[in-house]
HTML snippet that shows the backbone in 3Dmol.js (N, CA, C, O; Angstrom):
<script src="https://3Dmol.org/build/3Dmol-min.js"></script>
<div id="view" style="width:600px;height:400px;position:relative"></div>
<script>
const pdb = `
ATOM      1  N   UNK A   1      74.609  55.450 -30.833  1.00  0.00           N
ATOM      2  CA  UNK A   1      74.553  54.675 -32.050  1.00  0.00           C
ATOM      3  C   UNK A   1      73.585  55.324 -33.030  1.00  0.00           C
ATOM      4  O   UNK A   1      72.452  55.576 -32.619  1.00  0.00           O
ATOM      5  N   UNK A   2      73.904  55.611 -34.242  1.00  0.00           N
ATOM      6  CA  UNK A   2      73.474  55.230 -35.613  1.00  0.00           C
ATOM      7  C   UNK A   2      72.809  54.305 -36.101  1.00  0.00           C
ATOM      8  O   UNK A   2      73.108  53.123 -35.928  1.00  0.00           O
ATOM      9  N   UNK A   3      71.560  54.794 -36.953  1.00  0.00           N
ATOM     10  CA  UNK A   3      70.619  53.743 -37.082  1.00  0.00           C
ATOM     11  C   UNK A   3      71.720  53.172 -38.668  1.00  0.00           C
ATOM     12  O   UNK A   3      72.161  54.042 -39.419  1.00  0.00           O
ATOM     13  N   UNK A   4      71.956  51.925 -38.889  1.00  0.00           N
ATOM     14  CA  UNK A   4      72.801  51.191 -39.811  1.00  0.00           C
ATOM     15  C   UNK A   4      73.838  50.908 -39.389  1.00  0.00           C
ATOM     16  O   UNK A   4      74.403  49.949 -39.916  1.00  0.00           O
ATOM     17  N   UNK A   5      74.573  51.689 -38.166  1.00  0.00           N
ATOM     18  CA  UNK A   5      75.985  51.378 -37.283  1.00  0.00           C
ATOM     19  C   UNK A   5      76.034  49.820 -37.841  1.00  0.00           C
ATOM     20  O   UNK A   5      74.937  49.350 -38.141  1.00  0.00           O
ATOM     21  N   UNK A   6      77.195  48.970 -38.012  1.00  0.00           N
ATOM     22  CA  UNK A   6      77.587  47.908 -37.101  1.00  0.00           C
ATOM     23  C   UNK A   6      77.803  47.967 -35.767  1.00  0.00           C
ATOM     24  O   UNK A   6      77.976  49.106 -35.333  1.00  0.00           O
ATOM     25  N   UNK A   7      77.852  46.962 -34.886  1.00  0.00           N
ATOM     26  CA  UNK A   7      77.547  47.159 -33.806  1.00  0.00           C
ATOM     27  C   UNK A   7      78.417  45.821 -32.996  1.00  0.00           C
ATOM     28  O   UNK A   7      77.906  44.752 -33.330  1.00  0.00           O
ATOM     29  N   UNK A   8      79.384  45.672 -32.197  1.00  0.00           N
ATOM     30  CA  UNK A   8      79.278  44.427 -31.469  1.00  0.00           C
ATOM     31  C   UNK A   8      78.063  44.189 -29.861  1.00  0.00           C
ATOM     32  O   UNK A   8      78.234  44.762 -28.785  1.00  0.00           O
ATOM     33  N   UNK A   9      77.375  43.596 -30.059  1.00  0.00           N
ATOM     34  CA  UNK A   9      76.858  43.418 -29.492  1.00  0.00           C
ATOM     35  C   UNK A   9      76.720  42.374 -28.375  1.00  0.00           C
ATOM     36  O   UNK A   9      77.542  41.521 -28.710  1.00  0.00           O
ATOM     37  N   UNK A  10      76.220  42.014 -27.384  1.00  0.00           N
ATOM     38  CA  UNK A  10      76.366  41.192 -26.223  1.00  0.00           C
ATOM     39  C   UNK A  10      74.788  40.708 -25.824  1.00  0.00           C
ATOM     40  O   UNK A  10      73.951  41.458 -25.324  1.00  0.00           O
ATOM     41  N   UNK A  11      74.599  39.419 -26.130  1.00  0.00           N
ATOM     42  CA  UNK A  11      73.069  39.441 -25.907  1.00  0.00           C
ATOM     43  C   UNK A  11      73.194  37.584 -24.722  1.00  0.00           C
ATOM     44  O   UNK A  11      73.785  36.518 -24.896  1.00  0.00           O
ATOM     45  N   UNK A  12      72.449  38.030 -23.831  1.00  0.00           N
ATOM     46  CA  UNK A  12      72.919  36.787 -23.331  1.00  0.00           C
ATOM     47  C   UNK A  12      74.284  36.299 -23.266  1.00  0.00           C
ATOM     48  O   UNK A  12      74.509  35.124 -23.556  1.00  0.00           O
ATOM     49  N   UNK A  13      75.143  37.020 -22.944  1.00  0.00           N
ATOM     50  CA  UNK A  13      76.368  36.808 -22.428  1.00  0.00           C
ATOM     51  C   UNK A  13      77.287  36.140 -24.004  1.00  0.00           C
ATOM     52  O   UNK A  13      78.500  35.934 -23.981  1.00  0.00           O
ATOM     53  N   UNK A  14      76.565  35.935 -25.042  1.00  0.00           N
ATOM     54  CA  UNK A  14      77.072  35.853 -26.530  1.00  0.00           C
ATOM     55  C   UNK A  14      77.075  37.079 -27.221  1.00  0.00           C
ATOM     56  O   UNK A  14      76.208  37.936 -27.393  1.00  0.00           O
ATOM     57  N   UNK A  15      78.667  36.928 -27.706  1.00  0.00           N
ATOM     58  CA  UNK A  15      78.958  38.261 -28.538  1.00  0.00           C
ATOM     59  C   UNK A  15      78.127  38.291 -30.423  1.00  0.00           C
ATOM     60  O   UNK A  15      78.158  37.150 -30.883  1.00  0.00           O
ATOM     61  N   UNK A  16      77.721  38.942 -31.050  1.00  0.00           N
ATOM     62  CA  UNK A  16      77.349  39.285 -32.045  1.00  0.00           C
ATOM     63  C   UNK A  16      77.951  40.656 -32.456  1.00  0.00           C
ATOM     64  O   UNK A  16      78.127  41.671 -31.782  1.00  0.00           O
ATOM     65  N   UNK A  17      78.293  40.308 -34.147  1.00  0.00           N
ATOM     66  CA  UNK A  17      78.358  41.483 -34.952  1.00  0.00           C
ATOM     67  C   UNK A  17      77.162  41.471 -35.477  1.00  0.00           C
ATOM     68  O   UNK A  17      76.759  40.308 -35.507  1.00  0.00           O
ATOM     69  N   UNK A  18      76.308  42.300 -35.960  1.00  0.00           N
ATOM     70  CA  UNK A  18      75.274  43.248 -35.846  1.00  0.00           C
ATOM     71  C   UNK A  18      75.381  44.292 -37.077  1.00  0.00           C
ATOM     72  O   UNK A  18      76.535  44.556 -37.416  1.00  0.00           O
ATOM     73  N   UNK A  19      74.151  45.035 -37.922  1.00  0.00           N
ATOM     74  CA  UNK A  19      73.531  46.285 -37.945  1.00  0.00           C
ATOM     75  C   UNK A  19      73.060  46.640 -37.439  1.00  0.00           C
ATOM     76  O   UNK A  19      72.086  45.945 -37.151  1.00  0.00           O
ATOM     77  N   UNK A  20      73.111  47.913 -36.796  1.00  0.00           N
ATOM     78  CA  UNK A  20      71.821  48.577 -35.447  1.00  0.00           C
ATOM     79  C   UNK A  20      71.215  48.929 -36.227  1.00  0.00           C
ATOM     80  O   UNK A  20      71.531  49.106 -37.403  1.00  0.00           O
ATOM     81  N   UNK A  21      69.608  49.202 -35.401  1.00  0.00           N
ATOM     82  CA  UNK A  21      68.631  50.007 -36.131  1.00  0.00           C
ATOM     83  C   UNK A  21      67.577  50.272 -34.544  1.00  0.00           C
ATOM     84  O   UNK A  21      67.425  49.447 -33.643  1.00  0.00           O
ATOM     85  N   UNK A  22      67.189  51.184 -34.597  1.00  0.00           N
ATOM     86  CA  UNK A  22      66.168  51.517 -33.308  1.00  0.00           C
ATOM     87  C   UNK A  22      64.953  52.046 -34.086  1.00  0.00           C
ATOM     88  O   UNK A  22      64.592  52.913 -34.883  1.00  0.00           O
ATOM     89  N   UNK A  23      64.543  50.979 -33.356  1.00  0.00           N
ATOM     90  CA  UNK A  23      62.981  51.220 -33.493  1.00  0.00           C
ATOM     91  C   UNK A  23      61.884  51.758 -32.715  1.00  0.00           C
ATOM     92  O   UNK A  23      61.117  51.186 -31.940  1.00  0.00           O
ATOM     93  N   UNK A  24      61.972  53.170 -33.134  1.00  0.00           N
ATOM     94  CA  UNK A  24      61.069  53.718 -31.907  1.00  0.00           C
ATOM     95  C   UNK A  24      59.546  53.459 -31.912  1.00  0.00           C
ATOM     96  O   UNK A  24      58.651  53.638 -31.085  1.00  0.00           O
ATOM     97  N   UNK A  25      59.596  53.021 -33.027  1.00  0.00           N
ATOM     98  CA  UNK A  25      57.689  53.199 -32.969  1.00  0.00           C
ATOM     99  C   UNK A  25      57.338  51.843 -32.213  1.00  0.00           C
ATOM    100  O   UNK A  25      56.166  51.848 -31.835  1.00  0.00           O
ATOM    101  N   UNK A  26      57.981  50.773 -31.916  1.00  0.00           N
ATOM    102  CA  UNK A  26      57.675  49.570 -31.161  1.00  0.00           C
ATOM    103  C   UNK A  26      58.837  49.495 -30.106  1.00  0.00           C
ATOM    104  O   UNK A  26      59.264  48.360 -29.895  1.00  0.00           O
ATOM    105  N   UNK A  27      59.335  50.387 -29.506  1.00  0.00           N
ATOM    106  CA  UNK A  27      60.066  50.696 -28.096  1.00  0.00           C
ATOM    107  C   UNK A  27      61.508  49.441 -28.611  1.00  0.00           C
ATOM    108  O   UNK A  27      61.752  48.583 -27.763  1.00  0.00           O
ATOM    109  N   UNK A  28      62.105  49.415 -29.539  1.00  0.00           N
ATOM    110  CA  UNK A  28      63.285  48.205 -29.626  1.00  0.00           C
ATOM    111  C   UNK A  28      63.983  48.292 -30.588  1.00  0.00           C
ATOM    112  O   UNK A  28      63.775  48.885 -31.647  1.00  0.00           O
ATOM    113  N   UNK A  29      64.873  47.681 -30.244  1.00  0.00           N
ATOM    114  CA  UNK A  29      66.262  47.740 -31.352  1.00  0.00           C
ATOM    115  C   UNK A  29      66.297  45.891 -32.045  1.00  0.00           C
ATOM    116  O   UNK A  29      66.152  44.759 -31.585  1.00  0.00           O
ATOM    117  N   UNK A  30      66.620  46.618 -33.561  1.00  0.00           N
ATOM    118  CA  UNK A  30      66.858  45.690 -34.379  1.00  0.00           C
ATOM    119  C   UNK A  30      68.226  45.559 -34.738  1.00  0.00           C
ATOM    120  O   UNK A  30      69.055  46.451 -34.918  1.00  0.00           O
ATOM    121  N   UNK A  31      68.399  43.833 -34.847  1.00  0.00           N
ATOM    122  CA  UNK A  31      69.789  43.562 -35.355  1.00  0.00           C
ATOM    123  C   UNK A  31      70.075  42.739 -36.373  1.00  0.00           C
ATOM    124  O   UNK A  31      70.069  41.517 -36.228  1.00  0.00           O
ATOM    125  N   UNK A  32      70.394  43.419 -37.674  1.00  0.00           N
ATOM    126  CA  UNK A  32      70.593  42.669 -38.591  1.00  0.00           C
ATOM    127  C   UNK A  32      71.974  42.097 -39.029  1.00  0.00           C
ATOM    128  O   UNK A  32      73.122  42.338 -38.656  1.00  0.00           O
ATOM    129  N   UNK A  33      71.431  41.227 -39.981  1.00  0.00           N
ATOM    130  CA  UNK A  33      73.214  40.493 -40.439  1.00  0.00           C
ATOM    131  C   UNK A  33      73.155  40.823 -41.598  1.00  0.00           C
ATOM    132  O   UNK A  33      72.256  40.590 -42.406  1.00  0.00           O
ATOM    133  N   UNK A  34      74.237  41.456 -41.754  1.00  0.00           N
ATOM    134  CA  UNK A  34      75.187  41.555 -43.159  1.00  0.00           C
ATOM    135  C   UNK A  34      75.944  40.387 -43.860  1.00  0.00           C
ATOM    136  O   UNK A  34      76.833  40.574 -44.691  1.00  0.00           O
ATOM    137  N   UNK A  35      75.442  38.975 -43.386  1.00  0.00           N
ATOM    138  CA  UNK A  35      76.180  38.091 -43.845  1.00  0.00           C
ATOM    139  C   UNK A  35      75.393  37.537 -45.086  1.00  0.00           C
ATOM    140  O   UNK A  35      74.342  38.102 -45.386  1.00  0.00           O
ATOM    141  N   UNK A  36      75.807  36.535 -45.781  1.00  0.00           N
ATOM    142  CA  UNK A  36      75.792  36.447 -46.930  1.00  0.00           C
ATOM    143  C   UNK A  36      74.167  34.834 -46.642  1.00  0.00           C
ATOM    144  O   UNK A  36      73.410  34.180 -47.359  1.00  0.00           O
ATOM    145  N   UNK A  37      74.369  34.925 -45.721  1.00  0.00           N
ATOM    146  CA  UNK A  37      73.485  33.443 -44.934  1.00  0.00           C
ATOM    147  C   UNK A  37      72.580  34.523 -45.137  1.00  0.00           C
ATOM    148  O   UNK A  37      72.711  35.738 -45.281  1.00  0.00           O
ATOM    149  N   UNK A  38      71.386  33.527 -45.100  1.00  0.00           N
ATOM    150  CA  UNK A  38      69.887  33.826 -44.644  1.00  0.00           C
ATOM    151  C   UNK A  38      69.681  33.851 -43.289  1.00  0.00           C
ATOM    152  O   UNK A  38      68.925  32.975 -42.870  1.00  0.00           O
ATOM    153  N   UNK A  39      70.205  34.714 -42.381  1.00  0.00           N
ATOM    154  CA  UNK A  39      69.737  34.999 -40.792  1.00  0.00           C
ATOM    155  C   UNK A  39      68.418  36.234 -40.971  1.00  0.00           C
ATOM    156  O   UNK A  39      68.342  37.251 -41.660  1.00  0.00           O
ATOM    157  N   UNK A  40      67.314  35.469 -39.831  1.00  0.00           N
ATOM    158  CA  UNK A  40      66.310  36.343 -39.153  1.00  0.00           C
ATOM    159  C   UNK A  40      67.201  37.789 -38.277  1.00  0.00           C
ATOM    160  O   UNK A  40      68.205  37.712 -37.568  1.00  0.00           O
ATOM    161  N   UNK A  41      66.355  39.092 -38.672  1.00  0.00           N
ATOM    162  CA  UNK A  41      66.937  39.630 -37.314  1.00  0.00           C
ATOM    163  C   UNK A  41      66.348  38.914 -36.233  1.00  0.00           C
ATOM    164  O   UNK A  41      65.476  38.067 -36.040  1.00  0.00           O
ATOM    165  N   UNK A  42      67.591  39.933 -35.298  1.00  0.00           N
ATOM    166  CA  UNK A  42      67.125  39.937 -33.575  1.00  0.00           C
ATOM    167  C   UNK A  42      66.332  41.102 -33.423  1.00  0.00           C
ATOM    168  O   UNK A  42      66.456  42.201 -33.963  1.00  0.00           O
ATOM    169  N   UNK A  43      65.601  40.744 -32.707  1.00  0.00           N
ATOM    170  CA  UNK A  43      64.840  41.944 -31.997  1.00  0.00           C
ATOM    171  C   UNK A  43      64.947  41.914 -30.531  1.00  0.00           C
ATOM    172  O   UNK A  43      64.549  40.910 -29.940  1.00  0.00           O
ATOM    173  N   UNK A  44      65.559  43.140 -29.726  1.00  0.00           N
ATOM    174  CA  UNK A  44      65.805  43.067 -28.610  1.00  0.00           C
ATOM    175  C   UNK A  44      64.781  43.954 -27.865  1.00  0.00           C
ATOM    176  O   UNK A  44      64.253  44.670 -28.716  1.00  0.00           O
ATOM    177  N   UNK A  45      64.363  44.169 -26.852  1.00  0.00           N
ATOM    178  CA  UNK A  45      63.027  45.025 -25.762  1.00  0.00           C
ATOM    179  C   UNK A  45      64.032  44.911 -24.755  1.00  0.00           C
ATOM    180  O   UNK A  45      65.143  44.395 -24.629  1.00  0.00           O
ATOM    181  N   UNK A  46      63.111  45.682 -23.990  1.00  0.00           N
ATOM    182  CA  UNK A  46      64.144  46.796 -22.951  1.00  0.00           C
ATOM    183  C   UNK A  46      64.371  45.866 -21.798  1.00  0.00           C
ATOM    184  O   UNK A  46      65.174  46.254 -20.949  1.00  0.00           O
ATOM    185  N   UNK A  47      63.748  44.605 -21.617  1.00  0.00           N
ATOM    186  CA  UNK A  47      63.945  43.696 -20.042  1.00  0.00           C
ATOM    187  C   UNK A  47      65.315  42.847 -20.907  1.00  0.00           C
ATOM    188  O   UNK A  47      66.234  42.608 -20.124  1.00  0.00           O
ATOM    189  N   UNK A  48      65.505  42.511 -21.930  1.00  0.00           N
ATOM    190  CA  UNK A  48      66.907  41.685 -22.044  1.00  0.00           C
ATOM    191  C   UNK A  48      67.629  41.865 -21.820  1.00  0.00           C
ATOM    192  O   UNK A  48      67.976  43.046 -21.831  1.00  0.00           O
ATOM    193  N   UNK A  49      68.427  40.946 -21.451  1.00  0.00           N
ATOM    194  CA  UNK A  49      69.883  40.736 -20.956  1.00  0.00           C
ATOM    195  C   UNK A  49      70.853  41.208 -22.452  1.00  0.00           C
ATOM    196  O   UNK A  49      71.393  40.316 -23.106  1.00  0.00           O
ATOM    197  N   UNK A  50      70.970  42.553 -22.831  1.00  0.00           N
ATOM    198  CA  UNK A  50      71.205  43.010 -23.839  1.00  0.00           C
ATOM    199  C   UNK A  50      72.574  44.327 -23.756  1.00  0.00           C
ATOM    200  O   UNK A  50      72.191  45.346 -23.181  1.00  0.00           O
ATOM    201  N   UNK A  51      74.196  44.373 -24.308  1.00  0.00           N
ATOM    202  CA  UNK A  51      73.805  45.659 -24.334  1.00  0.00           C
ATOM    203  C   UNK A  51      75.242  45.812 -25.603  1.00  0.00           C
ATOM    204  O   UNK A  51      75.784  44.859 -26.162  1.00  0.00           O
ATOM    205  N   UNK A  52      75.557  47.172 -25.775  1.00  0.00           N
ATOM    206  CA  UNK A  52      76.083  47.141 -27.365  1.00  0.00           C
ATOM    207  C   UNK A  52      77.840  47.134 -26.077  1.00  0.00           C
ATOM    208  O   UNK A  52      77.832  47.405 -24.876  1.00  0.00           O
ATOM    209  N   UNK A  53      79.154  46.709 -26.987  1.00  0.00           N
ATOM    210  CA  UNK A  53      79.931  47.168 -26.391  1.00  0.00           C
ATOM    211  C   UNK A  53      80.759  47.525 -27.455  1.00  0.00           C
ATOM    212  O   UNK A  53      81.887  47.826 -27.063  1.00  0.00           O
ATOM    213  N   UNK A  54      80.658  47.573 -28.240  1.00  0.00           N
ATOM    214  CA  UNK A  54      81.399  48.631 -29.382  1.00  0.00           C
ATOM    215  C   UNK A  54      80.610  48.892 -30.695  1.00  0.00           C
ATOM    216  O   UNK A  54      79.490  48.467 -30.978  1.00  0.00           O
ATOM    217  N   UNK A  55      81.757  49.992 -31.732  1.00  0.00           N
ATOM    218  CA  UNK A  55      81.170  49.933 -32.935  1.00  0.00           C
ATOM    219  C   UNK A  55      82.422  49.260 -33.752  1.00  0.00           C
ATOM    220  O   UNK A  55      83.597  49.016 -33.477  1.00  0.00           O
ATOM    221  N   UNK A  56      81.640  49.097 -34.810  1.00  0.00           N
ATOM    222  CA  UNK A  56      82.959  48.545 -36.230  1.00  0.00           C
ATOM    223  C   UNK A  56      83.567  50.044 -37.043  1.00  0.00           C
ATOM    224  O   UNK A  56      83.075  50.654 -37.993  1.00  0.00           O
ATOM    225  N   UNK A  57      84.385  50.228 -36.521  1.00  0.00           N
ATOM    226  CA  UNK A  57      85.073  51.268 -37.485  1.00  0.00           C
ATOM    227  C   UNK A  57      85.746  51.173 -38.907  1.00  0.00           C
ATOM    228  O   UNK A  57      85.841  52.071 -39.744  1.00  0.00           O
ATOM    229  N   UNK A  58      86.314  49.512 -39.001  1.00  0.00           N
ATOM    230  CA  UNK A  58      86.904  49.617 -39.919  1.00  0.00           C
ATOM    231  C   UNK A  58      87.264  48.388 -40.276  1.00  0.00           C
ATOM    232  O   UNK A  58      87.772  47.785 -39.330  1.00  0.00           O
ATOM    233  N   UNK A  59      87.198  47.695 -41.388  1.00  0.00           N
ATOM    234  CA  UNK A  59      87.243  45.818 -41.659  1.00  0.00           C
ATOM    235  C   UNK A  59      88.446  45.665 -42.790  1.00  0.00           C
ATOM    236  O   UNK A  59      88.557  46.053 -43.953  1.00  0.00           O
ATOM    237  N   UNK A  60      89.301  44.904 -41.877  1.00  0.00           N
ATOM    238  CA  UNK A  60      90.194  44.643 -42.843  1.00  0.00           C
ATOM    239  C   UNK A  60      90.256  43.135 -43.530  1.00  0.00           C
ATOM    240  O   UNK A  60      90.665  42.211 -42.825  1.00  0.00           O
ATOM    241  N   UNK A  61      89.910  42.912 -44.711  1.00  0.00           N
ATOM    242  CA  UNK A  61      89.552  41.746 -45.521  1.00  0.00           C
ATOM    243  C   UNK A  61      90.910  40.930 -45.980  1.00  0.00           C
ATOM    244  O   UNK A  61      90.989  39.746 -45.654  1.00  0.00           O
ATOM    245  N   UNK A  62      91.897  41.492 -46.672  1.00  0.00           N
ATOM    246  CA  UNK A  62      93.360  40.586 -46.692  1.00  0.00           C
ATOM    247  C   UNK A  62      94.540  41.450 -45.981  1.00  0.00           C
ATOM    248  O   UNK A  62      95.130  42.218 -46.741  1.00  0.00           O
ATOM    249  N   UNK A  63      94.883  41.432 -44.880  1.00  0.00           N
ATOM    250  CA  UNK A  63      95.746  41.899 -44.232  1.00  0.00           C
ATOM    251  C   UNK A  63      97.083  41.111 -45.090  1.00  0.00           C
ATOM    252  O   UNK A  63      97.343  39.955 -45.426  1.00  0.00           O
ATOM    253  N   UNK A  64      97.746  42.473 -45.220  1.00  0.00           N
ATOM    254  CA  UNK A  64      99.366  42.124 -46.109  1.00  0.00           C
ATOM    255  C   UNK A  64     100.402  42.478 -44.889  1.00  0.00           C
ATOM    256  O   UNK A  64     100.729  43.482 -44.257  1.00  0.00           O
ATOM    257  N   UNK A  65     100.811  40.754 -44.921  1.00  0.00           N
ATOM    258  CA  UNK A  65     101.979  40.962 -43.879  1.00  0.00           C
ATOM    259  C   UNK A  65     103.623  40.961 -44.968  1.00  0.00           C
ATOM    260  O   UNK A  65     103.504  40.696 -46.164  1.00  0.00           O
ATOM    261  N   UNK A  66     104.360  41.125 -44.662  1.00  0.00           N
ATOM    262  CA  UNK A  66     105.461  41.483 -45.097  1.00  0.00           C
ATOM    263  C   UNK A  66     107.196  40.714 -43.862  1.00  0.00           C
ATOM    264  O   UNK A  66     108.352  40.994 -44.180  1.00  0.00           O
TER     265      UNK A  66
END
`;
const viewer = $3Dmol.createViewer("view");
viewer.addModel(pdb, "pdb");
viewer.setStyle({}, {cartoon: {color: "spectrum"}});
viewer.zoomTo();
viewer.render();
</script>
């Protein structure tokens, strides 16, 4: 991963979409929201029940069916 990736993520057995960001200078990865809400990041450390299982490649906003 890419620090800015989207990210799906798995934290506690709940899925999240995500910005990654790793933070090396305090050993952890940050997860931000791109949503339009006022969400806190997450901050995850290395004992959580944490782990990424994909990236976002590509968002489709009005899918045209035909």
């Amino acid at each position: 991963m890419r620090n800015g990736d989207i990210v799906l993520s798995i934290i506690d057995g709940m899925a999240n979409i995500k910005r990654f960001f790793l933070d090396k200078a305090n050993n952890q990865v940050v997860l931000v929201s791109d949503s339009t809400k006022e969400f806190p990041p997450i901050y995850i450390h290395e004992d959580d029940d944490f782990m990424i299982n994909g990236k976002v490649v590509q968002v489709i906003k009005k899918p045209k069916f035909k």
